[in-house]
KOLTORLO-462567 format. One record per residue (C-alpha): x, y, z; residue in one letter. Coordinates in steps of 0.001 Angstrom, whole numbers, plus 500000, padded with zeros to 6 digits. Each point is the difference from the previous one (the first is absolute). Example, Ala and Ser with C-alpha at 12.3 -4.5 7.8 and 13.67 -1.06 7.14 Angstrom:
512300495500507800a;501370503440499340s;
This chain:
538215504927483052x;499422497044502008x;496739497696500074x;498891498907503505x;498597496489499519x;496549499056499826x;497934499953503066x;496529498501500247x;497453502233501943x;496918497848499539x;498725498688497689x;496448500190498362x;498694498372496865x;498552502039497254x;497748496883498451x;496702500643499897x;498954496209500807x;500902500074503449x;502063497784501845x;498851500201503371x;499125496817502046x;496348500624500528x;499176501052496370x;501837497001498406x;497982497174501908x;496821501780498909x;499174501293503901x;499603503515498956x;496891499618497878x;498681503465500356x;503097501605497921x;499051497900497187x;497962500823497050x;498285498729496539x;503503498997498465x;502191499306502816x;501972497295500457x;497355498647502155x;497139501454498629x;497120501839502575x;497744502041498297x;498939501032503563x;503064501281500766x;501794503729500170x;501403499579496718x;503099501035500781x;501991496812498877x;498603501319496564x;501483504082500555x;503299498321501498x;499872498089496366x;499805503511498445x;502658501605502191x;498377501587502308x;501409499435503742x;499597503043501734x;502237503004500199x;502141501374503108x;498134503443498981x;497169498770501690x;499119499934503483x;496661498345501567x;498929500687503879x;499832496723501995x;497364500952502435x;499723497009502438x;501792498322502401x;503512500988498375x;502345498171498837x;502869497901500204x;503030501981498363x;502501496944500861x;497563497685497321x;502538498900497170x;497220500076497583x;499104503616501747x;503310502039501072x;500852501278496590x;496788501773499511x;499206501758503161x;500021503910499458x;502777502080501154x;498604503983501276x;503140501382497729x;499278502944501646x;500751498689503688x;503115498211499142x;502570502322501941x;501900502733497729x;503345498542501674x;499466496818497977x;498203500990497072x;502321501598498053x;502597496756500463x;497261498400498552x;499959497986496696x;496650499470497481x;501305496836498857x;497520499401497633x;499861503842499066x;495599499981500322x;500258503014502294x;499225499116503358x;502531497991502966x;498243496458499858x;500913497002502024x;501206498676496755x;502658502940500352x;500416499690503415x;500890496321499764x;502785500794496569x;503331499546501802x;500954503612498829x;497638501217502925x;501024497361502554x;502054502789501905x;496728501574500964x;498044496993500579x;500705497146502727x;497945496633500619x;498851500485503696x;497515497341499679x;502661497473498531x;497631498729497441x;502850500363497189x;497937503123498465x;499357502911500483x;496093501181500843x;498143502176502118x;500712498577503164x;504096501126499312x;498676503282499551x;497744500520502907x;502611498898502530x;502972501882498182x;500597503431501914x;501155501240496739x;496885499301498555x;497277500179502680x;501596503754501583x;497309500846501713x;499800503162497549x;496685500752498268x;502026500606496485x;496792500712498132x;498180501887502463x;497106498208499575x;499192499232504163x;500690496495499537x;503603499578501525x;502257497468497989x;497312498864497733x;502229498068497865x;497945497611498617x;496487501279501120x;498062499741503231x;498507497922502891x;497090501894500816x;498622496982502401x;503309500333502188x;500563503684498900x;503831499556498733x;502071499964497341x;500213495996499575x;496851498325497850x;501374496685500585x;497160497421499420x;499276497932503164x;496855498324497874x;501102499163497136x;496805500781498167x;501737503413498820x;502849497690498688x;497983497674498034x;498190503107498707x;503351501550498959x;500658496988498734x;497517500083497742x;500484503314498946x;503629500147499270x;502184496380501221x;502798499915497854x;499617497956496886x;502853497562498223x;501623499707502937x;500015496404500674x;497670499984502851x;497227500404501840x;497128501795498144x;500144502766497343x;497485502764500422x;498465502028497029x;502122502446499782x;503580498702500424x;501535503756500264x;498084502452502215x;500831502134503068x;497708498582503109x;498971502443502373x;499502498294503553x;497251502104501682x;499245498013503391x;496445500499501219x;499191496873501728x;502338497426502398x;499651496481500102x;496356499853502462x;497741501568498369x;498742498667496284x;497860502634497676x;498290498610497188x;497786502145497300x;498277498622497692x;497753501842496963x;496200499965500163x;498087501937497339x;502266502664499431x;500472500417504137x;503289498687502214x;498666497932503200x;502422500460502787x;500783496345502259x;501745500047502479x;501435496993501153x;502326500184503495x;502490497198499990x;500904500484503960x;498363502371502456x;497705503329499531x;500439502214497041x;500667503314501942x;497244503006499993x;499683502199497017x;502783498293498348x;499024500688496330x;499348502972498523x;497424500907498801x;498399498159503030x;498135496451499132x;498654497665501222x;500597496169499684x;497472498996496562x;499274503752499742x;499099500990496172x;501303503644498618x;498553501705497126x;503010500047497777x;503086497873499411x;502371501254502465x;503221499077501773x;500074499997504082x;502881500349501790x;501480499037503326x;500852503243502376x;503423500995500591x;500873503812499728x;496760500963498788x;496857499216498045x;501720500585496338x;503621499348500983x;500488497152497554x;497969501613497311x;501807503220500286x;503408498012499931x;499032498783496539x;499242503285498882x;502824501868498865x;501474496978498273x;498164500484496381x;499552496821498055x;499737497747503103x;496622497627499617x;498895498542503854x;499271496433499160x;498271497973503303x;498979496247499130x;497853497522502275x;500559496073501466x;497325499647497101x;499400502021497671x;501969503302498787x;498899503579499259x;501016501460497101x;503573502017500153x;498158503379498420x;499932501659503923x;501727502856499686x;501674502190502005x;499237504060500624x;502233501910497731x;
């Protein structure tokens, strides 16, 4: 038998004092905690679980409902979410689970051993969601899980109504950052949970701003238009501008319906909707209809 050499994929560190840029020089004082390096015991704490070894786990995946996100990110591409039941049956089965967890990941998809399936369109030197939306092997224009949403890959732009969350904000991507940016990678920032599977769910484009905040026990709705009118009955269920409603509740932009987004969530058990604010965040417990 005869050994191919060695072939680095990527590369990610496994140390639990991360590495990144942003965390080193002390700028990311909210993921520090009572016995951090830098100590901030007004912080997540989560310097203190990545101390204990607990970074997350490609099991998981979180909803990203905001403006999307940037799949291209370094510190993001690994840990978008992959629909493993729209990637076409002429590719799956040439497919390899290169770390053996179960599902394809864009840590598979960027192993050499899948590169004949892959190909950088974007020229970045990896391979992210962009490749994939703008491969016609990929993105068939087949609805492979019969689900309505055609060639919803890596989720959904419900503002645009297509198949392409891409994040022309960047508030989603500094949210997803947050969540799950990759951690001991040398740059950047490192998010809390290093491995996790981020679910781009699009809701809002770059002119129009939504910020909640909590108010004894009740979610006040402002809206804030960046450039020109928000359009009529927009959010659902309808609101107005300051408006108060009697329980926390998430409202949505139209697209294909009033519950569209909500019932896209749905079927996909052991998803939590997290939405977060310019100021202040609401806690990730939203969840979605079984």
């Amino acid at each position: 038998m005869t050994l191919s050499p060695l072939v680095e994929d990527w590369k990610l560190s496994v140390a639990t004092a991360p590495n990144d840029t942003f965390f080193a020089n002390g700028s990311l004082w909210g993921m520090y905690g009572d016995t951090s390096g830098t100590a901030n015991p007004f912080g997540s704490q989560a310097a203190n679980a990545w101390a204990q070894g607990h970074t997350g786990s490609m099991a998981n995946v979180v909803g990203v409902i905001d403006t999307g996100l940037d799949y291209t990110h370094p510190d993001l591409y690994l840990n978008i979410w992959l629909n493993q039941r729209e990637i076409p049956t002429s590719l799956r089965a040439g497919l390899s689970d290169m770390d053996a967890d179960g599902p394809i990941t864009f840590r598979d998809l960027n192993a050499s051993a899948n590169a004949a399936h892959v190909r950088d369109v974007n020229g970045n030197g990896r391979i992210d969601a962009g490749d994939l939306l703008n491969d016609a092997r990929w993105e068939n224009g087949v609805d492979e899980d019969g689900n309505g949403f055609l060639d919803d890959l890596i989720g959904w732009d419900f503002a645009n109504k297509d198949n392409d969350p891409y994040d022309d904000n960047n508030h989603g991507s500094h949210v997803g950052g947050t969540i799950g940016a990759l951690g001991g990678n040398g740059i950047g920032v490192a998010g809390v949970n290093w491995n996790i599977q981020m679910l781009p769910l699009k809701f809002l484009s770059a002119p129009v701003l939504v910020g909640h905040r909590m108010r004894s026990g009740r979610l006040i709705i402002l809206l804030m238009p960046r450039s020109g009118p928000i359009p009529p009955s927009v959010f659902w269920p309808p609101i107005t501008p300051g408006a108060e409603v009697s329980s926390p509740k998430l409202c949505l932009m139209r697209s294909q319906g009033p519950r569209s987004r909500i019932s896209y969530l749905s079927p996909r058990r052991g998803i939590t909707a997290a939405i977060t604010t310019p100021r202040r965040a609401i806690r990730p417990d939203i969840q979605p209809r079984r």
